[in-house]
MARTI-147428 format. One record per residue: x, y, z of N, C-alpha, C in turn; residue in three letters. Coordinates in pm, whole numbers, plus 50000, padded with zeros to 5 digits. Layout:
// residues N
XYZXYZXYZALA
...
***
This chain:
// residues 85
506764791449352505374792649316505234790349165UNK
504184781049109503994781148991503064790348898UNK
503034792848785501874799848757500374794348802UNK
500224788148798498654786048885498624796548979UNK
499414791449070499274799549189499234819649180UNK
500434820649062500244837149026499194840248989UNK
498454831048937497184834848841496034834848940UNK
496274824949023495194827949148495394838449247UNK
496514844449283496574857349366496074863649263UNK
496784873049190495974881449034494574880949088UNK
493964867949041492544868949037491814872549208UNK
492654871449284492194870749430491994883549469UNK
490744892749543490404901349646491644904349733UNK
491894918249762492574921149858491524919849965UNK
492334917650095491494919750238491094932650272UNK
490574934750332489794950050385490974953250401UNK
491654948450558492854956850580493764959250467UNK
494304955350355494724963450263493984969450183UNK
492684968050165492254980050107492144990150202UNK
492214988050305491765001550361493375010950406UNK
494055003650350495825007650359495785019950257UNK
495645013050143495195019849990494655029849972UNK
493575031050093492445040150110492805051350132UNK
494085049650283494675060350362495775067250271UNK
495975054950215497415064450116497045073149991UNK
495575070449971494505082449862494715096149914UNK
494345097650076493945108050142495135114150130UNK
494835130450158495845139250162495505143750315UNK
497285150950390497245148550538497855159650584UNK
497225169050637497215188450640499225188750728UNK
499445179950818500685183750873501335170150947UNK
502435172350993503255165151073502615152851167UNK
502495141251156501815135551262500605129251257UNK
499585134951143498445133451125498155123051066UNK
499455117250971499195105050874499165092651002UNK
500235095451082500685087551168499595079751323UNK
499255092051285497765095051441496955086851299UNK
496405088251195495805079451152495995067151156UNK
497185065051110497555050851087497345044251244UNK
497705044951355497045041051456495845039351519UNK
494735050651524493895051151576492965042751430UNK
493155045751316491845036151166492275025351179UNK
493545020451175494095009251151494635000051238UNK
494845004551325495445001851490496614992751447UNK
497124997251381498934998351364500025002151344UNK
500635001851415502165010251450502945015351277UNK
503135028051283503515037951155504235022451048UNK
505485022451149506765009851069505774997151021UNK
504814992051115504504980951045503484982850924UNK
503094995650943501965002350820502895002250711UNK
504015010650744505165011550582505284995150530UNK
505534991650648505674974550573504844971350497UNK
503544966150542502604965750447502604973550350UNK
502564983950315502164989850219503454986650104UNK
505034986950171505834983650024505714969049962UNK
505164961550067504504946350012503284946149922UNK
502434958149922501524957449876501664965049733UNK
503004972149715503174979149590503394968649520UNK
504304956549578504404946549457503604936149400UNK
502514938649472501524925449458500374933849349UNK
499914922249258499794930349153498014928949131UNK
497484921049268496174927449348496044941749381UNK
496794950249432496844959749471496804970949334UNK
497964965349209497694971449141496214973549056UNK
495854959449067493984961549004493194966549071UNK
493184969949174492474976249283492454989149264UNK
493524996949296493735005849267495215014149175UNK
494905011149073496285014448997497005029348964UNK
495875041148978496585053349041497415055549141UNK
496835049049242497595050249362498675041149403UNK
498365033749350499825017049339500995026049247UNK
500595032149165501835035049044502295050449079UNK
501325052049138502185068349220503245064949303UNK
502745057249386503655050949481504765043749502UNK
504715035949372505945030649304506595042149271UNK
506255050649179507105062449119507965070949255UNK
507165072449384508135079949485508985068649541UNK
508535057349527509315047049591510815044749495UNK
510695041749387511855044949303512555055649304UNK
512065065849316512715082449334513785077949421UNK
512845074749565513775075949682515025067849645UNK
514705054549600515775044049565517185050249543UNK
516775058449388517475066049316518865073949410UNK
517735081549483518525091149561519695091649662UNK
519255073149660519875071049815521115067849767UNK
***
């Protein structure tokens, strides 16, 4: 990919469905199950393919202009885990 092309994602809209990924990962989720029962029934997709998206979406740097609290939180536990493993 050349820079053109970086410069045009950058400048490009995320789709609903990732914003509304973004959205879910704002919310806070009282117990066991509940994130999961969300992620199916709002999004109507399976937990694993939700994680997918979403670590694709930490690196895309749409996501970070969108919402950059929640992109850089997320990076920060995502590195933790890295760390740990």
């Amino acid at each position: 990919m050349d820079t053109g092309d970086e410069e045009h994602e950058a400048g490009a809209r995320l789709a609903r469905r990732e914003q509304d990924i973004l959205a879910l990962e704002r919310r806070g989720f009282s117990g066991p199950g509940v994130k999961e029962r969300a992620i199916r029934e709002e999004l109507g997709l399976a937990p694993v393919r939700y994680y997918q998206l979403l670590n694709a979406l930490l690196d895309d740097p749409r996501a970070l202009a969108h919402d950059p609290v929640t992109v850089n939180r997320l990076r920060r536990v995502r590195e933790t885990r890295r760390t740990e493993r």
